[in-house]
C-alpha positions, 0 to 999 in steps of 0.5 A: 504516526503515519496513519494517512495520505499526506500530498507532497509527502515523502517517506524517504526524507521521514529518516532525516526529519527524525535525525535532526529533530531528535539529534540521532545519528541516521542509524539511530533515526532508522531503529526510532522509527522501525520500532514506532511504524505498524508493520504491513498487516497494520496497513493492509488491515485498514486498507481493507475496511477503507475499501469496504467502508466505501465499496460495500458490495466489494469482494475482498481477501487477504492475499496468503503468502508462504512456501507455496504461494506464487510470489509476488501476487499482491497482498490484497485482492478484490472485485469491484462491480466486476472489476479485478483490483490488486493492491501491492501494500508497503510499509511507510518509510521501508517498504520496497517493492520486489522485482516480482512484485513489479512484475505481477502489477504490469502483468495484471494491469495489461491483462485489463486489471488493475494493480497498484502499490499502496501504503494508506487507505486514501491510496487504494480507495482512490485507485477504484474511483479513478477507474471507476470515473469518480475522482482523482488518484493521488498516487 
């Protein structure tokens, strides 16, 4: 369920196609699929083989949050042929970018980065070919 990048497609209007396919109420519809999507970690985890897979020489980490962590650093860091690439990864559906993590993308992409919020591998590794000049970012 919600493994790829899909054009066109809309996370939102996910929740209305599951109510009136299933015949559920719209709450009814939200706990169906809170249950059935793979939380972030999922998400993160593929984006970051995607990354590898197509960037072998690609540094990358997973981004530590807690009570001392600065917020709103996006959740996957990596360089690329001595580029700096955030990516922010939300959960398809519910996933909602914070004020600060707003913040922390337009600071990183004016300071000559580039940062991004991403849900599907096909998502992030487009960002590194727009800006590396081999194709199109779909996002």
């Amino acid at each position: 369920m919600l493994e790829h990048y899909e054009a066109g497609w809309k996370d939102r209007d996910y929740i209305a196609e599951v109510q009136k396919e299933r015949g559920i109420t719209k709450a009814q519809a939200v706990k169906w699929l809170r249950e059935r999507i793979p939380p972030e970690r999922y998400f993160q985890k593929k984006i970051m083989d995607a990354l590898h897979e197509e960037y072998p020489d690609t540094y990358i980490v997973k981004v530590s949050q807690g009570a001392y962590s600065i917020g709103g650093i996006p959740d996957i860091m990596c360089i690329v042929r001595g580029q700096y690439f955030g990516f922010e990864v939300k959960r398809p559906v519910f996933g909602e970018v914070s004020s600060l993590q707003e913040l922390a993308i337009r600071k990183i992409n004016a300071s000559g980065g580039t940062a991004a919020v991403v849900t599907y591998p096909e998502e992030a590794v487009s960002v590194l070919k727009w800006r590396f000049g081999e194709g199109k970012l779909i996002l």
